[in-house]
C-alpha positions in Angstrom: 93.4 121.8 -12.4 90.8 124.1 -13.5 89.1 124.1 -16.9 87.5 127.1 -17.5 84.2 126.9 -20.1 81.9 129.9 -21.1 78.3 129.0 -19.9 75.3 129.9 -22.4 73.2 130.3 -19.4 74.2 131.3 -15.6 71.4 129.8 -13.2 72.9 132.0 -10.6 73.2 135.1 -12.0 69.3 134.6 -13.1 68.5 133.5 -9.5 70.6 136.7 -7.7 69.0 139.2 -10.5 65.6 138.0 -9.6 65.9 138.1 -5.8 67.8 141.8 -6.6 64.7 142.7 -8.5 62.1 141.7 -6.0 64.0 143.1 -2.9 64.3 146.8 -4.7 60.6 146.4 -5.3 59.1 145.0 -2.1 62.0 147.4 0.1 59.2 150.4 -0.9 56.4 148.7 0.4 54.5 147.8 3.7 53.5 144.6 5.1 50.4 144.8 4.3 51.1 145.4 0.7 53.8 143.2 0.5 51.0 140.2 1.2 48.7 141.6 -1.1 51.4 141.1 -3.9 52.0 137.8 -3.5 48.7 136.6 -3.2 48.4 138.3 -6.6 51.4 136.8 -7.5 50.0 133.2 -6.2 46.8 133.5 -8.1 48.5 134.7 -11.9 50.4 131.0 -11.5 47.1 129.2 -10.8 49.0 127.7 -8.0 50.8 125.4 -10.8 55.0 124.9 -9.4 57.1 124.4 -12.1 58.5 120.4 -12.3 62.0 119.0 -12.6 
């Protein structure tokens, strides 16, 4: 049996519309600039990883 509840917050939805997002945006660029954005990306967080 199956008990259906409406979820305030979809943790998969989030995850796929983020990887969606990123793959539209890194499918226009080259390797070289596809590094170069994540070592951007690396230095905005201060190398800090989120915690559970």
């Amino acid at each position: 049996m199956e008990t259906k509840t409406k979820k305030k917050f979809d943790a998969v939805k989030m995850a796929r519309d983020i990887k969606d997002k990123l793959d539209a945006k890194l499918s226009k660029m080259t390797s070289e600039e596809i590094v170069a954005f994540f070592k951007e990306q690396r230095l905005k967080t201060n190398g800090v990883k989120p915690s559970a």
